[in-house]
N, C-alpha and C positions, 0 to 999 in steps of 0.2 A: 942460226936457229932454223932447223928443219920446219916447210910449210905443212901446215894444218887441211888434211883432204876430207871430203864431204861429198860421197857421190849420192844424188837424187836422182829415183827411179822407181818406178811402180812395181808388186812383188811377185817378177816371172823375172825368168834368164833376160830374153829380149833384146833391147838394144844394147843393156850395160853388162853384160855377163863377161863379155871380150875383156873391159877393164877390169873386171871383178877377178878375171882369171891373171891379167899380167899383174894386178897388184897384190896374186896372190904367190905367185911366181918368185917375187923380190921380196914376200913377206913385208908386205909396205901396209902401215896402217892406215884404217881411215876410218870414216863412218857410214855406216853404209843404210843409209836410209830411204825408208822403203813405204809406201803407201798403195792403196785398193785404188782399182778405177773407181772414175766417179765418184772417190770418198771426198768429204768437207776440203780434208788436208788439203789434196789435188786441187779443187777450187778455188781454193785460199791464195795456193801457191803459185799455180799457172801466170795469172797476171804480171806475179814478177820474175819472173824467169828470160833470159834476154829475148827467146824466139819466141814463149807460148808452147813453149815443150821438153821431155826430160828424152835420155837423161840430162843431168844438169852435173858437173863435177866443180864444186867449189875450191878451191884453192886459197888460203886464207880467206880472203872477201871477196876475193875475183872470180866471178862465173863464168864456165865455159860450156858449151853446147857444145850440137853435133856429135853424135857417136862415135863418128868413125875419127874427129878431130880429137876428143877426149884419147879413144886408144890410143892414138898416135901420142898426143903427150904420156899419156902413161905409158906408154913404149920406152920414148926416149929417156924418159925421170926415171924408169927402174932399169936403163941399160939391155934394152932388150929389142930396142929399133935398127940395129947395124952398128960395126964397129969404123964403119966410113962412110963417108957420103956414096959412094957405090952400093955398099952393101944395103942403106936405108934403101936405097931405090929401090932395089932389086926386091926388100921385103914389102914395101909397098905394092911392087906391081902384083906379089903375090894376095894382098888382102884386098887391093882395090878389084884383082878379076874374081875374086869370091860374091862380089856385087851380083854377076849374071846367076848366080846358083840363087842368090840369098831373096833377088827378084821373084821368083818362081817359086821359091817356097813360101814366100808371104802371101802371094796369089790365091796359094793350094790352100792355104791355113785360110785366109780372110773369105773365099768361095761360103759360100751358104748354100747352095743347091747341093745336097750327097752326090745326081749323075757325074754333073759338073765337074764337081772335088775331082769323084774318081778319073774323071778324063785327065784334067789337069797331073794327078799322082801319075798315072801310065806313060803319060809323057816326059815328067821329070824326073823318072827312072828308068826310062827306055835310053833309046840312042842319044837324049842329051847329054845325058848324067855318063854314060858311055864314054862318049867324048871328050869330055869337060875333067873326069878322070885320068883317062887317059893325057892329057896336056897336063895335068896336075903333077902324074906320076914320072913324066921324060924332067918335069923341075925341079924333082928331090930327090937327092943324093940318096947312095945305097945306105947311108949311113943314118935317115929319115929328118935330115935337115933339108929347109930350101935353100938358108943361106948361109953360106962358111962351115964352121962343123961346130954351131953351137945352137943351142935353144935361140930362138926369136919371137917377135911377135907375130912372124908370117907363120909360124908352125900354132902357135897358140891360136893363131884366127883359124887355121884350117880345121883343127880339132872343134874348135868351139861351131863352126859353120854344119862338120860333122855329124854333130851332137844332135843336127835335126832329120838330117838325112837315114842317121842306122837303124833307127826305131822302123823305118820303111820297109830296107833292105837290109836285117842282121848279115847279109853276108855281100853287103856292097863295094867291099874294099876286097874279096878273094885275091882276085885278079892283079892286085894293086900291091905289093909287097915294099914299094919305095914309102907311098901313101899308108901300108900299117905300120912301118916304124916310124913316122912322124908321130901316128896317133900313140902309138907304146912310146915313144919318148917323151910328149907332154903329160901323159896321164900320170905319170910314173915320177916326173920331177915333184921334187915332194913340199913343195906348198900347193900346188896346184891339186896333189893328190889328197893332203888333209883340205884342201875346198871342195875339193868335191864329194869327200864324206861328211863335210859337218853343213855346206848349204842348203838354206832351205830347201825344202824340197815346194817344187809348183808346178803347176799345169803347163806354162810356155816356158 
């Protein structure tokens, strides 16, 4: 009997949208329940939750934290982590160095001073975002995989990481033609693409 999924998370992309896209990837069902900051729900809830924080991905009755531990199980559970143990590594290393982008953009976003922001934006679309592209783009294939010649979860995390960066720079990928067909080939695979016509739509 296939297990009963229940992912808990507040109602923005944020930290569970990665899962939200591989389980949307594999067409894998679950529930995807959602609550406001600060609401009752939230308050209720926190307490039992293992860390004190969402998301939370229930598994029959068993709760699992950590965002990036969640993806990684829904990686593996929809087939989409590596077809070997080499290959998981290698898509790991690609979402684990998505950390240094994802750092810097939560910085930019959580700033409350507008000068601030904008210092923080000029920087993280200058020569870092440059670079960090550029290392991105020598790791995928002409074919716009990172790893093997199939969809994974390292291509899904890269679109999803994306997702915050283009609103910046609509045209931050020119230069990057390895980097736009990863993104045309996740947008395109078609659960992913009926999720991202029918999700709510939110603010983060």
């Amino acid at each position: 009997m296939a297990p009963k999924f229940r992912l808990v998370y507040f109602n923005i992309r944020g930290r569970a949208e990665l899962t939200r896209l591989l389980f949307a990837a594999a067409d894998l069902k679950y529930e995807d329940q959602r609550f406001d900051f600060g609401s009752d729900q939230w308050k209720e809830l926190k307490p039992k939750t293992p860390m004190g924080q969402v998301p939370v991905l229930y598994i029959d009755d068993v709760a699992l934290c950590q965002s990036q531990t969640i993806a990684r199980y829904a990686a593996r559970t929809t087939g989409l982590a590596g077809r070997t143990p080499l290959e998981e590594a290698k898509a790991d290393m690609i979402v684990d160095g998505l950390e240094d982008l994802g750092k810097k953009l939560v910085a930019m976003f959580n700033e409350k001073d507008e000068e601030k922001k904008a210092e923080l934006q000029n920087e993280l679309t200058g020569a870092f975002l440059t670079q960090f592209l550029g290392n991105y783009e020598k790791l995928a294939s002409v074919d716009g995989f990172f790893v093997g010649d199939s969809l994974t979860w390292a291509d899904i995390a890269f679109f999803n990481m994306l997702g915050w960066v283009t609103p910046l720079d609509p045209a931050v990928l020119d230069r990057f033609p390895n980097l736009s067909k990863v993104m045309d080939n996740v947008q395109s695979q078609q659960g992913i693409a009926r999720w991202l016509k029918e999700r709510p739509q939110t603010n983060m």
